[in-house]
ROPAPA-371250 format. One record per residue (C-alpha): residue in one letter; chain; x, y, z. Coordinates in steps of 0.02 Angstrom, whole numbers, plus 32768, in hexadecimal, padded with zeros to 4 digits. Layout:
BEGIN
<site 'A'; 'A'; <X; Y; Z>>;
...
//
This chain:
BEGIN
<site 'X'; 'A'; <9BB0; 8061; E1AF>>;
<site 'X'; 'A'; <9C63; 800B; E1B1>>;
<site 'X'; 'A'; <9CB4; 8008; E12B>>;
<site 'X'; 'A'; <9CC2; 7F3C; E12F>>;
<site 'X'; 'A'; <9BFA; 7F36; E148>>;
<site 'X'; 'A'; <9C0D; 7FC1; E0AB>>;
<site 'X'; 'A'; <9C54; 7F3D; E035>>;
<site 'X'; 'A'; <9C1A; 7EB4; E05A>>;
<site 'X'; 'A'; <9B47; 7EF1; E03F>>;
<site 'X'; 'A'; <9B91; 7F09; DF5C>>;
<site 'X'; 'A'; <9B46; 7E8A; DEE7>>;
<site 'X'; 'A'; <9B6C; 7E4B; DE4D>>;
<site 'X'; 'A'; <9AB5; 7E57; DE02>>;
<site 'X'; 'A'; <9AAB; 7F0B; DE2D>>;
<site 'X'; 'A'; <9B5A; 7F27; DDC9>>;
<site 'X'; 'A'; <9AF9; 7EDE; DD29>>;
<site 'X'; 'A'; <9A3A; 7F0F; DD30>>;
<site 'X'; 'A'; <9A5A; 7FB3; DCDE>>;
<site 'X'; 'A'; <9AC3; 7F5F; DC40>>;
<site 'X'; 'A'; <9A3C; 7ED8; DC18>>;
<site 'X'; 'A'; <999D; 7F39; DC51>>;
<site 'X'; 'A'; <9917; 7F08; DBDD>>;
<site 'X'; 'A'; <9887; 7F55; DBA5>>;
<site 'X'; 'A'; <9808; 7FB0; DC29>>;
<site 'X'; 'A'; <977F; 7F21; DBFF>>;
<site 'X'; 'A'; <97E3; 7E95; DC16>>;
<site 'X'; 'A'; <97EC; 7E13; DC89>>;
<site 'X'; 'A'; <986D; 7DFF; DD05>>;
<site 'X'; 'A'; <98B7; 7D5B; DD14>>;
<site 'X'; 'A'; <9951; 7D17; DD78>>;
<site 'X'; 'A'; <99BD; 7CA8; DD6F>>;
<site 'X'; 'A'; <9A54; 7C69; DDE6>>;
<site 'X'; 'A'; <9AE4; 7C58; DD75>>;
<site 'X'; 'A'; <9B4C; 7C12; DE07>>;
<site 'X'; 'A'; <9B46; 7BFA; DEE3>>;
<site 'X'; 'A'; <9BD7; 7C2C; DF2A>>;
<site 'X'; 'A'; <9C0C; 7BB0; DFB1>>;
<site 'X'; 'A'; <9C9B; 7C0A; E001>>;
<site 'X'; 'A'; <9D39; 7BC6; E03B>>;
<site 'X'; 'A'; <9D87; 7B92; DFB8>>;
<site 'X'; 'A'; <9D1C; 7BE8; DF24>>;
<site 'X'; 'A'; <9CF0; 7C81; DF52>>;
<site 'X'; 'A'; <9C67; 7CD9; DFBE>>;
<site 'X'; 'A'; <9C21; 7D83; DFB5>>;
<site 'X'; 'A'; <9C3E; 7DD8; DF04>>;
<site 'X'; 'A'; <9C62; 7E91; DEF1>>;
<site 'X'; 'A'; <9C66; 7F01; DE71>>;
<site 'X'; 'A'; <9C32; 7EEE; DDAF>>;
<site 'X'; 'A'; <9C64; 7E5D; DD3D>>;
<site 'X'; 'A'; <9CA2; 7E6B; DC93>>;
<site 'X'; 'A'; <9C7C; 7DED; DBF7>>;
<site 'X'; 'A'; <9D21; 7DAD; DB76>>;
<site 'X'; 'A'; <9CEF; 7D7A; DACC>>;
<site 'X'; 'A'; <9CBB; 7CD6; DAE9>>;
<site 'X'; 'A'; <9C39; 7D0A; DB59>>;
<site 'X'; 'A'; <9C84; 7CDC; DBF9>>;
<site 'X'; 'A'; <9C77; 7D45; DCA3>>;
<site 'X'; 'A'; <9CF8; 7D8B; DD25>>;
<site 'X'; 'A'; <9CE1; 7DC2; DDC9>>;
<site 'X'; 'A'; <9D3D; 7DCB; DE78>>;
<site 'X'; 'A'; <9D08; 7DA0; DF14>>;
<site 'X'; 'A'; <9D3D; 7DED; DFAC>>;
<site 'X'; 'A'; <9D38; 7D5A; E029>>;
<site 'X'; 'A'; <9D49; 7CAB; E00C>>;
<site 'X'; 'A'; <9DF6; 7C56; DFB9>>;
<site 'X'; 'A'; <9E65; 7C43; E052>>;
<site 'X'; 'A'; <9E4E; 7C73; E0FA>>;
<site 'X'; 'A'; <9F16; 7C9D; E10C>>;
<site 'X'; 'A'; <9EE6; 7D64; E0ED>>;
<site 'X'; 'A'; <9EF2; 7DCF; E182>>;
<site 'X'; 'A'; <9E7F; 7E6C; E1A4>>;
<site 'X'; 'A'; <9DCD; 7E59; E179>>;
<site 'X'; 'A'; <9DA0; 7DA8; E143>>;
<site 'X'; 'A'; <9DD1; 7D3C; E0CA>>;
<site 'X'; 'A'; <9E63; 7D64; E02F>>;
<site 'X'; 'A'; <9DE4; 7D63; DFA3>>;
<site 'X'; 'A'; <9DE7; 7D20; DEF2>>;
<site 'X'; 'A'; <9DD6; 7D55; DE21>>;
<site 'X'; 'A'; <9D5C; 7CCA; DDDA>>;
<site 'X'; 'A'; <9D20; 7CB0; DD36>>;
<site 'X'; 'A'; <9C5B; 7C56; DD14>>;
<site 'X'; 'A'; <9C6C; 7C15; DC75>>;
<site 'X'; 'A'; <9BB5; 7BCF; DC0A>>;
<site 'X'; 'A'; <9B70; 7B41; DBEE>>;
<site 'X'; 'A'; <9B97; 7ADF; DB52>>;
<site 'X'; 'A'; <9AD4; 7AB8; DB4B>>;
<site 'X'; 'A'; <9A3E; 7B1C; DB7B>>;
<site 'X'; 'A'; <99F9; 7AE0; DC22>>;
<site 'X'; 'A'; <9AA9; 7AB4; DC70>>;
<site 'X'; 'A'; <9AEC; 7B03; DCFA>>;
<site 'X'; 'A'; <9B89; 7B8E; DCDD>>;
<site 'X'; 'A'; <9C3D; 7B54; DD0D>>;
<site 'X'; 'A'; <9C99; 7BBB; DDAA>>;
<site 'X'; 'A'; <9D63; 7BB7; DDA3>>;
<site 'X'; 'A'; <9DC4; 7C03; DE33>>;
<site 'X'; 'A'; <9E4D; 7C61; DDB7>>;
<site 'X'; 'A'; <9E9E; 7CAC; DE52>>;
<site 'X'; 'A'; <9EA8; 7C9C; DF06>>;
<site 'X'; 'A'; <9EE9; 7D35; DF6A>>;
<site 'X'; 'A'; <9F73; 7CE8; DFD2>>;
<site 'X'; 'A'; <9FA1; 7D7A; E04E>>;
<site 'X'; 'A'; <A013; 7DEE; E09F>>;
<site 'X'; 'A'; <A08C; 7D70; E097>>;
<site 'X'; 'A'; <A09B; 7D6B; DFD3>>;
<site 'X'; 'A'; <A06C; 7E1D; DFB8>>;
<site 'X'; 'A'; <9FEF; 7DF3; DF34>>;
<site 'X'; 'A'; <9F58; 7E4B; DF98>>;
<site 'X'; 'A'; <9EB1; 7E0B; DFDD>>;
<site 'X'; 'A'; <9E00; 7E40; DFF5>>;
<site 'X'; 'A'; <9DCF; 7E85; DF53>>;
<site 'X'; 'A'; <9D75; 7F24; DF6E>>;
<site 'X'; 'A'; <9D2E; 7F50; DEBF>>;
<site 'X'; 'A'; <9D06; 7EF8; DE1F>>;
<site 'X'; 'A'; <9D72; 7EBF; DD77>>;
<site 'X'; 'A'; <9D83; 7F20; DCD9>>;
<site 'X'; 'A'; <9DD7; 7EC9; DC41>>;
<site 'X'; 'A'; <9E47; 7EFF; DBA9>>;
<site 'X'; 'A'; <9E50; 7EC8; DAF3>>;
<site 'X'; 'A'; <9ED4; 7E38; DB22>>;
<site 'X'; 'A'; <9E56; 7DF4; DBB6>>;
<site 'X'; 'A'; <9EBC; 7E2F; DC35>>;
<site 'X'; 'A'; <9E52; 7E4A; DCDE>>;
<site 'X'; 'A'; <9E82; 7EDA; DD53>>;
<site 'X'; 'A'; <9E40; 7EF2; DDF3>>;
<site 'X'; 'A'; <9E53; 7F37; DEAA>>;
<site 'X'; 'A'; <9E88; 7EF3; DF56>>;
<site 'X'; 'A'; <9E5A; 7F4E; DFF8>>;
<site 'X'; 'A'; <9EDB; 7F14; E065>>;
<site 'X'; 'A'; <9F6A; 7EAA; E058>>;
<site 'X'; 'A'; <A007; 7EE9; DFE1>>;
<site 'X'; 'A'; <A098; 7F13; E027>>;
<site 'X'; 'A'; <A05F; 7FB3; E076>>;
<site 'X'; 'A'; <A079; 7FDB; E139>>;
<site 'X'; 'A'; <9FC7; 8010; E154>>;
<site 'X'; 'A'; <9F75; 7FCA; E1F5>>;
<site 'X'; 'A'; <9EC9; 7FA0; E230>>;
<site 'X'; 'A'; <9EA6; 7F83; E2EA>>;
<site 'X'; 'A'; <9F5F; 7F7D; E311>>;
<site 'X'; 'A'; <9F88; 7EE5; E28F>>;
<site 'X'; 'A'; <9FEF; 7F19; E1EC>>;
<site 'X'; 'A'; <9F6F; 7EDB; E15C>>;
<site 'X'; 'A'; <9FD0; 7F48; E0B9>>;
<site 'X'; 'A'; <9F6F; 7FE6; E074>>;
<site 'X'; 'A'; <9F38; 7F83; DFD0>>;
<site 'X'; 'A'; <9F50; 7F56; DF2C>>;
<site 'X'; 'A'; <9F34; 7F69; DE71>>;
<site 'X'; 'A'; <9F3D; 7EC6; DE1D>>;
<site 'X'; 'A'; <9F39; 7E82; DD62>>;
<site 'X'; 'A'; <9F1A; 7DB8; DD44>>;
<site 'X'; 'A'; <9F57; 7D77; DCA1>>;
<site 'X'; 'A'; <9F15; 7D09; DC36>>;
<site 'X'; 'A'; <9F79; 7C57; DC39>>;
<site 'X'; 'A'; <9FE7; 7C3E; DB9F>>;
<site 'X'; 'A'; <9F9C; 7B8C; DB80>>;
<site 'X'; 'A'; <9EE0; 7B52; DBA5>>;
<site 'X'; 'A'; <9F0B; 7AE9; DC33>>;
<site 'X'; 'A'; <9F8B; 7B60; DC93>>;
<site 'X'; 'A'; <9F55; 7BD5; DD21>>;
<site 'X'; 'A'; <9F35; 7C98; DD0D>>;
<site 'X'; 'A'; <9FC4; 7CF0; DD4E>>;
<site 'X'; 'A'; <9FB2; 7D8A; DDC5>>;
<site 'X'; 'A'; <A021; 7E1F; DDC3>>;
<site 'X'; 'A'; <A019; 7EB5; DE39>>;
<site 'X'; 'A'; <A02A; 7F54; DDEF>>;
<site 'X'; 'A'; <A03A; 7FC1; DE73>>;
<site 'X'; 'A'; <A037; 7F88; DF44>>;
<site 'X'; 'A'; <9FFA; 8036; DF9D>>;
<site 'X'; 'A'; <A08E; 806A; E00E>>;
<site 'X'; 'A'; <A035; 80C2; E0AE>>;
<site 'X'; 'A'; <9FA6; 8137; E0DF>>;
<site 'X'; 'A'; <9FE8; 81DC; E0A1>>;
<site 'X'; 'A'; <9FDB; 818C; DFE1>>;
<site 'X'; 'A'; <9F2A; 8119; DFEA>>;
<site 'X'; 'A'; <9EE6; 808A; E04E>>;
<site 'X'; 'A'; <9E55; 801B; E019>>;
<site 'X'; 'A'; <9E42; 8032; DF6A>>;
<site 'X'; 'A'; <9D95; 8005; DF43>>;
<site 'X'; 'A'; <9D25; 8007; DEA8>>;
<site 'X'; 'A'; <9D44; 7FDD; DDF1>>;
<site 'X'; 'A'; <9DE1; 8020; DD9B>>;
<site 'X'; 'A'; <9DD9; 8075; DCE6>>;
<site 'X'; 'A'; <9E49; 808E; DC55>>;
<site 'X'; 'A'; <9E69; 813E; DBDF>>;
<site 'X'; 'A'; <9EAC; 8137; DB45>>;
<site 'X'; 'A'; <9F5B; 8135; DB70>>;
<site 'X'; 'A'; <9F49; 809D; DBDA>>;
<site 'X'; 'A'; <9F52; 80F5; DC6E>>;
<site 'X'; 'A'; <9EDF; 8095; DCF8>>;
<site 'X'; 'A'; <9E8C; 810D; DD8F>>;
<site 'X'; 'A'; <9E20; 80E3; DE25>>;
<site 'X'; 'A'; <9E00; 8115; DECF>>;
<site 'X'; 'A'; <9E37; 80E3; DF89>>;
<site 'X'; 'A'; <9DB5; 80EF; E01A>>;
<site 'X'; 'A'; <9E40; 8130; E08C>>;
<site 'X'; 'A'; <9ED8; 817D; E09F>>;
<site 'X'; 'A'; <9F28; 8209; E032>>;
<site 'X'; 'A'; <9F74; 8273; E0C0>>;
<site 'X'; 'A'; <9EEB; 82ED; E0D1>>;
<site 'X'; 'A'; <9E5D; 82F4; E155>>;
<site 'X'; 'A'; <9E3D; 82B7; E208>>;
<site 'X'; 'A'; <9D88; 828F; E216>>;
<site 'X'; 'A'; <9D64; 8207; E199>>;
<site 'X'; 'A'; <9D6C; 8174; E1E9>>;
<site 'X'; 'A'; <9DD6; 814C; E29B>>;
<site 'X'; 'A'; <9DF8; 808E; E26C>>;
<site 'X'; 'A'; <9E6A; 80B5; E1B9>>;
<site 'X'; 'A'; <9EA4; 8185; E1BE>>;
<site 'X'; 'A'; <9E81; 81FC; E128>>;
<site 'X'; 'A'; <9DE3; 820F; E0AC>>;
<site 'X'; 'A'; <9E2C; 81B4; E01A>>;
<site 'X'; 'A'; <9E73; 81E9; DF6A>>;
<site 'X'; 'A'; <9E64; 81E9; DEC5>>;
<site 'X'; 'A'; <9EF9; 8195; DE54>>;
<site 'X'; 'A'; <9F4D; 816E; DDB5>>;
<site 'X'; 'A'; <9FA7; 80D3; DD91>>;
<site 'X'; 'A'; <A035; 8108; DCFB>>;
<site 'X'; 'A'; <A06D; 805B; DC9E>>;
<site 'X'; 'A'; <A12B; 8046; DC8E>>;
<site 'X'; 'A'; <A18C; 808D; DBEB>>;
<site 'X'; 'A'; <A1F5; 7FEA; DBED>>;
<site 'X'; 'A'; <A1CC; 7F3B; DC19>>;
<site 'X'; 'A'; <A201; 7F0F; DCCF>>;
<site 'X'; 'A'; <A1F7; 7FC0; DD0A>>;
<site 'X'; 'A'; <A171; 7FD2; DD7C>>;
<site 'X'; 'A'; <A0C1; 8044; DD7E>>;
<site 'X'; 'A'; <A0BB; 80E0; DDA3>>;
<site 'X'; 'A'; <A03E; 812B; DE3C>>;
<site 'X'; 'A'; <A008; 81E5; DE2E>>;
<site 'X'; 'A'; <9F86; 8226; DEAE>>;
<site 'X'; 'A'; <9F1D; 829F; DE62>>;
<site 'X'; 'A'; <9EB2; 82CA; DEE3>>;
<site 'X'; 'A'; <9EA4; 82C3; DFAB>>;
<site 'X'; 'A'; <9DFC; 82DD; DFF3>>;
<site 'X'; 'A'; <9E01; 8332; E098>>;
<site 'X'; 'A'; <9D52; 8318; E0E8>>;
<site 'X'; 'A'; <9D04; 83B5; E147>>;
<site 'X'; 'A'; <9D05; 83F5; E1E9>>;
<site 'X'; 'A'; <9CA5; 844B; E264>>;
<site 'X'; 'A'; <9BF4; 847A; E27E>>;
<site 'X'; 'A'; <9BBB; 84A4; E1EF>>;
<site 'X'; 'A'; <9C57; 8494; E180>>;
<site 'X'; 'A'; <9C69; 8461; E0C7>>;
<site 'X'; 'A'; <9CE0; 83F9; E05E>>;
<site 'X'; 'A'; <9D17; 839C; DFCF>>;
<site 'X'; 'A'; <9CD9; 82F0; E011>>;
<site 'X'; 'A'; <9D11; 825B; E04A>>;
<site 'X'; 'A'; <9D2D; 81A6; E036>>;
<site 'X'; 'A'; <9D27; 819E; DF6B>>;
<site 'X'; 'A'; <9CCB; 8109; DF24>>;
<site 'X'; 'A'; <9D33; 80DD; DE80>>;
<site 'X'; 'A'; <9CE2; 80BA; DDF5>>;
<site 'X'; 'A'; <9D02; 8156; DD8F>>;
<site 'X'; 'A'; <9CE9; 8186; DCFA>>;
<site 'X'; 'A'; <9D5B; 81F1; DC6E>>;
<site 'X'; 'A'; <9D04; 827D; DBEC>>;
<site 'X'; 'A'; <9D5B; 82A0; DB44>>;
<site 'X'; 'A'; <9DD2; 832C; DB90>>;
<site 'X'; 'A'; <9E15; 82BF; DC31>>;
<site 'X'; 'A'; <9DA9; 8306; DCA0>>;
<site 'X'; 'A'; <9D82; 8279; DD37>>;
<site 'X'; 'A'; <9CD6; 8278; DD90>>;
<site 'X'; 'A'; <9C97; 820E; DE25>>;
<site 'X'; 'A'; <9C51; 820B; DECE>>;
<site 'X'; 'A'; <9C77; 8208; DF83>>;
<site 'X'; 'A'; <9C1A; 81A2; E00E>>;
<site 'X'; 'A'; <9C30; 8219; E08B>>;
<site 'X'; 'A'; <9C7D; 82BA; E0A0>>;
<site 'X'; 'A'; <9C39; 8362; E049>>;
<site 'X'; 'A'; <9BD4; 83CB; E0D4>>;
<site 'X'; 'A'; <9BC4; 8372; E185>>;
<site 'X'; 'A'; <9B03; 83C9; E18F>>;
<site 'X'; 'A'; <9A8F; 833D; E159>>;
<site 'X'; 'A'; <9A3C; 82A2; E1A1>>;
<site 'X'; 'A'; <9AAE; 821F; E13A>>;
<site 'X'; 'A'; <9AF6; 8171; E16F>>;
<site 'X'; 'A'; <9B67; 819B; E1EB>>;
<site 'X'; 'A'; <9B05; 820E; E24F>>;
<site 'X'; 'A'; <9AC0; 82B8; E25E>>;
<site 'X'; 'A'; <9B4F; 8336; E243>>;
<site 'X'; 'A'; <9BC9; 82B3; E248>>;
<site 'X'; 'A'; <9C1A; 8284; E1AB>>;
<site 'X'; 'A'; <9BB2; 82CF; E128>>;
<site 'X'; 'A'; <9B41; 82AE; E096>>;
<site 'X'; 'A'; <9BB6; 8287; E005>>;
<site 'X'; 'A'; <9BDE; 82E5; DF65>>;
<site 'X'; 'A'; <9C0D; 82EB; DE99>>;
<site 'X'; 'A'; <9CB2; 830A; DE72>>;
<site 'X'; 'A'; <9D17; 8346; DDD1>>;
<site 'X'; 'A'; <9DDA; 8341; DDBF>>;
<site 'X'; 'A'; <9E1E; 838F; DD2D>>;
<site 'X'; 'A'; <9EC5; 8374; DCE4>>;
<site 'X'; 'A'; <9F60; 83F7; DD0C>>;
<site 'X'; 'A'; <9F6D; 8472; DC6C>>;
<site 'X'; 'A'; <A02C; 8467; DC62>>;
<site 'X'; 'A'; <A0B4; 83E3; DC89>>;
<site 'X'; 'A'; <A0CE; 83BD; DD3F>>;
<site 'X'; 'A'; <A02F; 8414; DD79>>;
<site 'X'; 'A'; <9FB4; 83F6; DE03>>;
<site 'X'; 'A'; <9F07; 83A4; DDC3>>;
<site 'X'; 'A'; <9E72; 840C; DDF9>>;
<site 'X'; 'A'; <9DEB; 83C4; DE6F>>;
<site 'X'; 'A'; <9D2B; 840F; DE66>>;
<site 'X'; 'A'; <9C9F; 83CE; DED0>>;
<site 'X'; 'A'; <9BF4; 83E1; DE57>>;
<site 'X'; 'A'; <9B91; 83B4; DEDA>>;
<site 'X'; 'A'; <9B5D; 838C; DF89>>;
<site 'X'; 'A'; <9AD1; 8333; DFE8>>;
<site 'X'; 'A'; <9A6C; 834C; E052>>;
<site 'X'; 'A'; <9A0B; 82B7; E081>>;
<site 'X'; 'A'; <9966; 82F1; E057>>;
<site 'X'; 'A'; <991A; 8307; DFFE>>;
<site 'X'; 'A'; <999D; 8307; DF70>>;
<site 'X'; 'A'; <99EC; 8262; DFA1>>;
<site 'X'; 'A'; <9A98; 823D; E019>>;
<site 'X'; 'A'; <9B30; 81C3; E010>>;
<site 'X'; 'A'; <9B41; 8190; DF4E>>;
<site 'X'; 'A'; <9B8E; 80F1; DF48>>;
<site 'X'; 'A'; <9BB6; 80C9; DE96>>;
<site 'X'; 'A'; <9C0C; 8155; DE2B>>;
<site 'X'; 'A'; <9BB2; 81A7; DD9D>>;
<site 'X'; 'A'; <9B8B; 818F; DCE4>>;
<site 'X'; 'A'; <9BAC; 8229; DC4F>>;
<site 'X'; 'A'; <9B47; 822F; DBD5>>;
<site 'X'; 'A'; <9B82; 8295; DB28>>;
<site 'X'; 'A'; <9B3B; 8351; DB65>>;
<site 'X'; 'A'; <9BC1; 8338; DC1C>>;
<site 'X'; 'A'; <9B16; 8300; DC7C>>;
<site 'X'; 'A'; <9B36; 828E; DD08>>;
<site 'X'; 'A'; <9AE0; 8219; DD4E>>;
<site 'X'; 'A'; <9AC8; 819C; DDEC>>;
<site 'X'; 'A'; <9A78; 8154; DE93>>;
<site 'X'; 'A'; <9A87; 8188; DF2C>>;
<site 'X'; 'A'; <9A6F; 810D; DFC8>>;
<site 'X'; 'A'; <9A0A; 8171; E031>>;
<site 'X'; 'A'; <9994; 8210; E013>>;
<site 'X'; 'A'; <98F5; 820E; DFBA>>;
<site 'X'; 'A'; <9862; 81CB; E009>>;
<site 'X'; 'A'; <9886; 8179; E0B7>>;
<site 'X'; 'A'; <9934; 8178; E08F>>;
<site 'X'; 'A'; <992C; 80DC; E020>>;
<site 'X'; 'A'; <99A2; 813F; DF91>>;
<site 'X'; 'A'; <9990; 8198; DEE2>>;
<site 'X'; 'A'; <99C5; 81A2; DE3C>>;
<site 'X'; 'A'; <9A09; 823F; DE12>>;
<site 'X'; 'A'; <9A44; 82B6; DD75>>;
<site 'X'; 'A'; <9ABE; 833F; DD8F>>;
<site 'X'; 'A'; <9A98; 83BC; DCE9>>;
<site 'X'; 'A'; <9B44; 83FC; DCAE>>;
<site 'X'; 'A'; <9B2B; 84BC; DCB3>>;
<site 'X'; 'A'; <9B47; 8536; DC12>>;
<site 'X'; 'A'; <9BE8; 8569; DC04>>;
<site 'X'; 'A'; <9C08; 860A; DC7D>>;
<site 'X'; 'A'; <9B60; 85E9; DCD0>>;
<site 'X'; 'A'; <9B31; 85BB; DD97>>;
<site 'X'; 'A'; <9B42; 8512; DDDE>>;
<site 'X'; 'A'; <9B20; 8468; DDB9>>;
<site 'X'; 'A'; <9A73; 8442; DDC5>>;
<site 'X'; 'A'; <9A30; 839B; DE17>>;
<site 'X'; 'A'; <998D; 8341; DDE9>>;
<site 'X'; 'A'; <993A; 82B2; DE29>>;
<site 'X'; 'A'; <98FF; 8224; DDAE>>;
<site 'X'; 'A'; <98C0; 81AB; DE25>>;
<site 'X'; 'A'; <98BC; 8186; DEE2>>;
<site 'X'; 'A'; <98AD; 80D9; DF29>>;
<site 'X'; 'A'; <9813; 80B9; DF93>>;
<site 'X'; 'A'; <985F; 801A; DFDC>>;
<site 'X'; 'A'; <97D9; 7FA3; DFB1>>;
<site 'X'; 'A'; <97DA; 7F4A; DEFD>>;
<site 'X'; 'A'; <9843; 7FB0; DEBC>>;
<site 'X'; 'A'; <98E2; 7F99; DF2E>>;
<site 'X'; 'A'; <993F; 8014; DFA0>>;
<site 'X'; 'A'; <99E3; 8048; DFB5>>;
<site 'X'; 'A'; <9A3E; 803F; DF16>>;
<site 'X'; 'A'; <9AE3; 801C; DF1A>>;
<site 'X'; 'A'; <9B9B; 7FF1; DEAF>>;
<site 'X'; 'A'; <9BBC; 802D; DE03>>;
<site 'X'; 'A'; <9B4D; 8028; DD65>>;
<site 'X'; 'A'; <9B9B; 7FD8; DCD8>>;
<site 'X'; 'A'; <9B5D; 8064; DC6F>>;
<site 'X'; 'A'; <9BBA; 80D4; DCAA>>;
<site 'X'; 'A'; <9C48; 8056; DC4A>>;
<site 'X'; 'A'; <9BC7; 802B; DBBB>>;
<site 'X'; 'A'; <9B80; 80DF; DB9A>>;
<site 'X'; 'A'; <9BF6; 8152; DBC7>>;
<site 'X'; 'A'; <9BCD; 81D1; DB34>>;
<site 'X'; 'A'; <9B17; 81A6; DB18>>;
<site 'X'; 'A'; <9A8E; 8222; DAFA>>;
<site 'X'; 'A'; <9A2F; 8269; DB79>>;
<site 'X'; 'A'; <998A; 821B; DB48>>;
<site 'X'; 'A'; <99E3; 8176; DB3D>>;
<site 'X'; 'A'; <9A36; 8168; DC00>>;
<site 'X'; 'A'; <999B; 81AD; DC42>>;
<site 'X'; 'A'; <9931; 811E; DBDB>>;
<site 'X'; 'A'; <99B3; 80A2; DC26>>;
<site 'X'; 'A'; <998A; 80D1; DCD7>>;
<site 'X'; 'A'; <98DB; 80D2; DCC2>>;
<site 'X'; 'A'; <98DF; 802E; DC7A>>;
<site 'X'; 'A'; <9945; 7FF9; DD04>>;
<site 'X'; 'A'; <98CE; 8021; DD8F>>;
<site 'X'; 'A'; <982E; 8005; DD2F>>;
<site 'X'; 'A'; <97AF; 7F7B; DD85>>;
<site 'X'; 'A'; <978E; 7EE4; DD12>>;
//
């Protein structure tokens, strides 16, 4: 699977079901809040959207906006759907940005979805575009960006976009994709697809198997962000050779200590029927970074877990969720029965003790109940410390026939 055919399968609807899952006896019933129509308002939505306080919704779109973008499509756009004053009316679209290009610098084709801070500023990723030097099929299309849209001082001005930091080349990230998050300190991190320097087997259209990075805000105003890449992942080789994985998805999530967890597409043992092939690019894995112990040190990379296909599941595509005990939790695309994809817990192991231990909670059949589950679960952002009991009630809820 390319990695444009990749992005462009995510959803918006998937990105919500697990926040506003009702109860197992309920009755499903939808509702389209808004068509997209493309050029100029938008088309194909990626990633999660986020609510403000007035109950308004932001998203980006990875096509649609302008056509002036070059690489994969279209530049993209941030939108907002704002309700209706009265029950029964339809909800209101707005265009807050337009990705112009690689002229202006400001990025294009979002790759991942919007997360939000106290203030309402929106903060996103680009895939391409910036003002990087990394090139796709011979044409110079930038390495990527990581963006944050202000709100407009007065009700009638326009949101104003600032890019925090342009990715430079392949050795530090190219195609950042997935949502971003926040730690306490304000420090933002999220993943890019490619690049990072390390690893020749990924993928022969953008070089490397992606990293892992922190974006430092400035200690003065006007100075710029800072990038730090914490992690390279390096793929595997040979016949029967293991790694640390490749092609990270983004959407990760932070425990109480600093410790980062995720998932890779690709990447972790190259034994296993996964997409890609047999023995080709691998099956996917878990991942944990920890934090250097003193000033100036190297952060610590751990892979949990691999896959295998089947019957434990292969190529997670949406990061994890932590529940209060360390558990994790997530989907994988393929695996399970006739590789239509899982949901899967990883049980954090007594301290001391062997490995992490994966369970499945529930494989997709591919008939009523849907098949290949992809993009990241807002709980992961609403839940992060609930109880066991509690995420596992959320999933089943989730999946549970009306």
């Amino acid at each position: 699977m390319t990695c444009q055919s990749k992005l462009f399968r995510w959803s918006i609807f998937y990105a919500l079901i697990l926040a506003v899952a009702p109860p197992v006896s309920a009755q499903w019933n939808e509702q389209v809040l808004y068509s997209f129509q493309g050029l100029p308002d938008g088309a194909t939505p990626v990633g999660g959207m986020v609510f403000d306080k007035q109950g308004n919704l932001y998203g980006a779109t990875s096509e649609g906006g302008s056509s002036a973008c070059a690489g994969a499509g279209q530049c993209g756009t941030v939108f907002q759907l704002a309700p209706p004053a009265k029950q029964g009316d339809p909800w209101t679209e707005t265009a807050l940005y337009v990705f112009k290009g690689r002229t202006y610098g400001d990025g294009g084709t979002p790759a991942g979805g919007l997360i939000i801070d106290a203030s309402g500023n929106l903060y996103g990723t680009t895939a391409y575009n910036g003002t990087g030097t990394c090139t796709l099929l011979g044409s110079v299309v930038g390495c990527g960006t990581v963006y944050e849209l202000s709100p407009p001082a007065q009700p009638s001005g326009a949101s104003t976009e600032t890019v925090l930091y342009s990715f430079k080349d392949l050795t530090e990230g190219y195609f950042p994709q997935g949502d971003l998050v926040f730690d306490s300190a304000g420090n933002l991190y999220g993943a890019t697809q490619f690049g990072g320097g390390k690893g020749t087997n990924c993928n022969s259209l953008y070089g490397y198997c992606g990293t892992v990075f922190e974006l430092s805000p400035p200690n003065s105003e006007g100075d710029s962000w800072t990038e730090n890449v914490l992690h390279s992942f390096a793929g595997a080789t040979g016949a029967s050779a293991t790694g640390d994985g490749a092609a990270p998805n983004g959407g990760l999530v932070l425990d109480s200590e600093g410790n980062i967890y995720g998932t890779t597409y690709y990447g972790g043992s190259v034994i296993g029927l996964c997409d890609g092939g047999v023995g080709g690019t691998g099956c996917g894995t878990v991942f944990e970074l920890t934090p250097p112990i003193g000033m100036g040190g190297e952060w610590g990379g751990t892979t949990l877990y691999r896959f295998r296909s089947n019957p434990d599941g292969g190529n997670p595509d949406g990061g994890v969720v932590l529940d209060e005990m360390g558990n994790l939790y997530g989907t994988t695309v393929g695996g399970g029965d006739n590789g239509n994809g899982t949901i899967f817990e990883l049980e954090h192991p007594p301290e001391g003790s062997k490995p992490w231990t994966e369970k499945l909670l529930y494989r997709f059949t591919g008939e009523n109940d849907g098949a290949q589950p992809r993009a990241e679960s807002r709980l992961g952002q609403k839940a992060k410390y609930m109880g066991r009991q509690a995420v596992r009630a959320r999933f089943a809820q989730a999946i549970s026939l009306p």
